[in-house]
C-alpha positions as CSV (number, residue, x, y, z in Angstrom):
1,X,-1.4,-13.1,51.2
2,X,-5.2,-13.5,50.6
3,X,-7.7,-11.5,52.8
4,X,-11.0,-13.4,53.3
5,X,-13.4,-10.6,54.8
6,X,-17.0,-11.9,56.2
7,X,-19.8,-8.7,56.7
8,X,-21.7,-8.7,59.3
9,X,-22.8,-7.0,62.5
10,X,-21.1,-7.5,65.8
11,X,-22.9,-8.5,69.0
12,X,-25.3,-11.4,69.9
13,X,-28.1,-9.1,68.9
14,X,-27.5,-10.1,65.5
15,X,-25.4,-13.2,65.7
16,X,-27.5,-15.4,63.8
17,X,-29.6,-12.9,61.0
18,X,-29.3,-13.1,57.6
19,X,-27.5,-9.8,57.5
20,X,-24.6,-11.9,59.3
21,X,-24.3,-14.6,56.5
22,X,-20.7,-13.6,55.4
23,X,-19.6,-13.1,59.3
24,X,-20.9,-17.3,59.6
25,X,-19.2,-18.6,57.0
26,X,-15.9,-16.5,57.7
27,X,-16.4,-18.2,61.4
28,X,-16.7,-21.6,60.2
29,X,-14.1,-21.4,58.0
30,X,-11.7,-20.2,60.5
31,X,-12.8,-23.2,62.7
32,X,-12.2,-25.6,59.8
33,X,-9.0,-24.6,58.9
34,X,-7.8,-23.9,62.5
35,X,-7.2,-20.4,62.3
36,X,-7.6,-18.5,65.6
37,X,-9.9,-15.2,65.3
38,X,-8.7,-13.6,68.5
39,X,-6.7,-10.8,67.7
40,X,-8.5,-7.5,68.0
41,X,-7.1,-5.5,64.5
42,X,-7.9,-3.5,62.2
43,X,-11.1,-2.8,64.2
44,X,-12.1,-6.4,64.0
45,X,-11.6,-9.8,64.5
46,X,-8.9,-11.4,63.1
47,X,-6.5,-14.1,62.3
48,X,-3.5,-15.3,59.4
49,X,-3.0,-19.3,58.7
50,X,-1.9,-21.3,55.6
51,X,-4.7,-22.6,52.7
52,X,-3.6,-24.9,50.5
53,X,0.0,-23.6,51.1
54,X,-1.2,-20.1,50.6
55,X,-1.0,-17.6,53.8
56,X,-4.8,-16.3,54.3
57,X,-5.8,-13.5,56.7
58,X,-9.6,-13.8,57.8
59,X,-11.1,-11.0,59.2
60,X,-14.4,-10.5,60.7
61,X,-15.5,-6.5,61.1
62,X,-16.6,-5.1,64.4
63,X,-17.5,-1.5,63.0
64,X,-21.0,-2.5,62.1
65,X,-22.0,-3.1,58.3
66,X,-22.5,0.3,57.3
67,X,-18.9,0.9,57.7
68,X,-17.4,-1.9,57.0
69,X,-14.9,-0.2,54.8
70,X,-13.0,0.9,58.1
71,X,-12.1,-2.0,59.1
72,X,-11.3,-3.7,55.4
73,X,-9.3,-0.8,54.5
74,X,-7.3,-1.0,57.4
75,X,-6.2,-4.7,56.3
76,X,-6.5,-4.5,52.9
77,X,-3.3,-1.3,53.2
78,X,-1.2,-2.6,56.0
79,X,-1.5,-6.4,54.8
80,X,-0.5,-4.7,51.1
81,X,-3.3,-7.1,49.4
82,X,-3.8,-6.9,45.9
83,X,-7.2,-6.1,45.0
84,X,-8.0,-9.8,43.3
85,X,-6.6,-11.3,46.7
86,X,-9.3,-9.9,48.6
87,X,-12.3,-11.8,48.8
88,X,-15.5,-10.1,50.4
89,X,-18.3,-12.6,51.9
90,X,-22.0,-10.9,52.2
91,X,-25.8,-11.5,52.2
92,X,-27.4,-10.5,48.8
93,X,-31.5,-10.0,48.8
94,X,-31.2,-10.3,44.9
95,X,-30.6,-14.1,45.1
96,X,-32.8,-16.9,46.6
97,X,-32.3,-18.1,49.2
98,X,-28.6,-20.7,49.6
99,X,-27.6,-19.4,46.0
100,X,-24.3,-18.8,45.9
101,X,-22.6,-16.6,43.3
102,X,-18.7,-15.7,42.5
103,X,-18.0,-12.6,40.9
104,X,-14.9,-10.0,40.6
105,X,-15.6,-6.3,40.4
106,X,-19.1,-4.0,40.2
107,X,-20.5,-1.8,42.0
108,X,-22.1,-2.4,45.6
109,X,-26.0,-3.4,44.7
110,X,-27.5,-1.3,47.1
111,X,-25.5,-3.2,49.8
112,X,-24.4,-1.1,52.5
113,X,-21.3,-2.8,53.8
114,X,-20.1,-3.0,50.1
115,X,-20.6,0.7,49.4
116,X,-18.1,2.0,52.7
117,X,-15.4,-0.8,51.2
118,X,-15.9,0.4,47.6
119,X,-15.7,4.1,49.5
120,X,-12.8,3.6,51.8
121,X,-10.6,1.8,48.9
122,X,-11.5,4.1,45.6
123,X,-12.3,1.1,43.9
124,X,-15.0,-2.3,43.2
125,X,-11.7,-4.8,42.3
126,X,-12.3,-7.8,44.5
127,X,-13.8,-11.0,44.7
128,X,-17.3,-11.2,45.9
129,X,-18.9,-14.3,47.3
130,X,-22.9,-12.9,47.5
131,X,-24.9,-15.6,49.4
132,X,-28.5,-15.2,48.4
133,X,-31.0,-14.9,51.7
134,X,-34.4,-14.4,49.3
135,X,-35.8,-11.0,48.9
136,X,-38.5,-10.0,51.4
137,X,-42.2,-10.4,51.1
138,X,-43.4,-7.1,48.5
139,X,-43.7,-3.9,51.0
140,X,-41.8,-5.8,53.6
141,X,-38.8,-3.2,54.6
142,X,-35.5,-4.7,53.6
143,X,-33.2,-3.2,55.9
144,X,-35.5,-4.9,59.0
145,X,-36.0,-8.4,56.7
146,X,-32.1,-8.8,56.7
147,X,-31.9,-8.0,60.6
148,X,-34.0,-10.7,61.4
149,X,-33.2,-14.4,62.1
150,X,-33.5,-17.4,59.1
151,X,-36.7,-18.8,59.5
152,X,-37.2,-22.6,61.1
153,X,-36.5,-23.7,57.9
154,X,-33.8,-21.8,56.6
155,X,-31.9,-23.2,59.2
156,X,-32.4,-26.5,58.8
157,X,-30.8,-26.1,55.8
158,X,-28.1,-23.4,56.7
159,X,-25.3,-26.1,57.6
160,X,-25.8,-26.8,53.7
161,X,-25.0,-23.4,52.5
162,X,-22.4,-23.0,54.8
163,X,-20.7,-25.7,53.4
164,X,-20.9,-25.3,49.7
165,X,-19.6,-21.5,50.1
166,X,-16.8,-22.6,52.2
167,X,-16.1,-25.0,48.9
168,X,-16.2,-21.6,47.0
169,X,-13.7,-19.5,49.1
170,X,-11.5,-22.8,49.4
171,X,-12.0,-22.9,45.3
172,X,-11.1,-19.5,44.8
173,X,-7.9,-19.7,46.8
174,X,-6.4,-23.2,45.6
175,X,-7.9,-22.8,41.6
176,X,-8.6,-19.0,40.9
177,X,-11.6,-16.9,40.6
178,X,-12.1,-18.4,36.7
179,X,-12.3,-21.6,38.4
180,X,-14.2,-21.4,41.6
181,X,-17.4,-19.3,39.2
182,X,-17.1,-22.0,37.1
183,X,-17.8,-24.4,39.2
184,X,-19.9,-23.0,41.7
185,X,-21.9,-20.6,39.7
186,X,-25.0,-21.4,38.4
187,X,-24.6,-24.5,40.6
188,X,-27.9,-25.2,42.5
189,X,-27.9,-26.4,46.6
190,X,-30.5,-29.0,46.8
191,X,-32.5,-26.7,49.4
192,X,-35.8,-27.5,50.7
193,X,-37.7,-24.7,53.1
């Protein structure tokens, strides 16, 4: 089984910030590929259904970002998921803004929900899909820049970005990690904001 876990922060408070980028592409997958996230478990939302032939679990946390780990944890042991079947969607500051990137391992970046997974499990050995949300203006606080909502025209282009990192997780799970980075890193989205 594959876990697909999407960070965020629960609540409509925060529903549509870039802190939540992982939780809205974990939804729309699970709308694409018909999975129901109804079941409260694990401390989170949560549904199993077949990829490609392959049984994926997609869970979306409801302990809040900083502790994240909780909720992973929880899946990651009772599910019995290998550490490269886990894949782990987030926001990244370090990227521009609709970069996708595909990595396996590392430490957490300075990414909160990252750090309480890395905690709660004793180790960095999953997949990462970081989607990059820009860096905010010099001075600019990052922990309030990530807890706002995409600008007018992020948005526009949001549907975009959704899409091509849905590609990714669909590309990691039917061809591999080697594969999926191969394809989708370094790979520009033709963004205009």
């Amino acid at each position: 089984m594959i876990l697909v876990a999407g960070l965020g922060n629960p609540g409509p408070r925060y529903a549509r910030t870039r802190h939540n980028a992982g939780f809205l592409v974990a939804e729309q997958l699970a709308a694409r590929q018909n999975i129901r996230l109804k079941v409260k478990s694990h401390q989170g939302l949560f549904g199993v259904g077949r990829i490609s032939g392959r049984e994926v679990a997609l869970l979306l946390p409801q302990t809040f970002m900083n502790l994240s780990g909780a909720c992973v944890g929880s899946a990651y042991r009772s599910l019995g998921i290998d550490p490269g079947d886990l894949i782990v969607i987030h926001d990244d500051i370090d990227l521009p803004f609709g970069t996708l990137r595909l990595k396996s391992g590392g430490g957490h970046g300075g990414h909160n929900g990252l750090r309480h997974i890395i905690q709660v499990l004793g180790h960095g050995d999953f997949v990462r899909l970081r989607i990059g949300v820009d860096r905010p203006h010099p001075g600019e606080d990052a922990a309030h820049y990530v807890l706002r909502d995409f600008s007018a025209a992020e948005r526009a282009q949001l549907e975009k970005v959704w899409d091509r990192a849905i590609e990714a997780v669909l590309a990691v799970i039917e061809k591999g990690l080697q594969q999926a980075m191969n394809e989708f890193n370094n790979r520009t989205i033709d963004i205009r904001c």
